[in-house]
N, C-alpha and C positions, 0 to 999 in steps of 0.2 A: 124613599117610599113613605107611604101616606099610614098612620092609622089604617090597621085591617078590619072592616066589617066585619059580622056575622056571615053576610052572604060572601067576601071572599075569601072569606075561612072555610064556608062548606064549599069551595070551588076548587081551593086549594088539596083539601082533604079528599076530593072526588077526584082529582088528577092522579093523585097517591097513590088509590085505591083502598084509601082511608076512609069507613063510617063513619059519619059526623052527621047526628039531628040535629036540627036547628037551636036547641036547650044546650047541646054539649059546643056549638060551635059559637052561640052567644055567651058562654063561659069563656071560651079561648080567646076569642076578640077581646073581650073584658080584661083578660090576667096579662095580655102581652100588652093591650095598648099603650097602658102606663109606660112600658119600655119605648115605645116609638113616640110615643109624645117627651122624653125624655132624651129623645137623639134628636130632636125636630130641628133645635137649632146649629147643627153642625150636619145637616142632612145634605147630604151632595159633594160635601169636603171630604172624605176620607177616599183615599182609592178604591180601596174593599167597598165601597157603595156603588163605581160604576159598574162594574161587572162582576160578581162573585165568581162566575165561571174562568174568566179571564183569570182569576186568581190562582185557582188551582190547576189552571195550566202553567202559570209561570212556575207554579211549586214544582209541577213534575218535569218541565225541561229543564231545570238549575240540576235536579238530582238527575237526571241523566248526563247532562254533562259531566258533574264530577262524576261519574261514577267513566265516562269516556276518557278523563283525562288520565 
């Protein structure tokens, strides 16, 4: 994932149902981006990047199993 705008920050926080003005969402783009320009170059390598959904389904079928066996 790319650096997140302002504008896909109020996108994101509108899907939520999260209030987010343009002042408060150009703060969050600001304070996170550092973190995504700082993953940039291992961006696409870790598993947990291709699908985070995907992930916490494998979490909860493991614990279903043990919990079957």
């Amino acid at each position: 994932m790319t650096r997140p705008t302002a504008k896909d920050v109020k996108v994101i926080a509108h899907v939520a149902d999260v209030p987010a003005d343009d002042d408060v969402a150009t703060r969050i783009a600001n304070s996170i981006g550092p973190a995504f320009d700082g993953f940039a170059p291992i961006s696409g390598t870790l598993p947990f990047d291709l699908e985070p959904a995907s992930f916490l389904l494998a979490q909860i079928a493991q614990k279903i199993e043990k919990v079957s066996k």
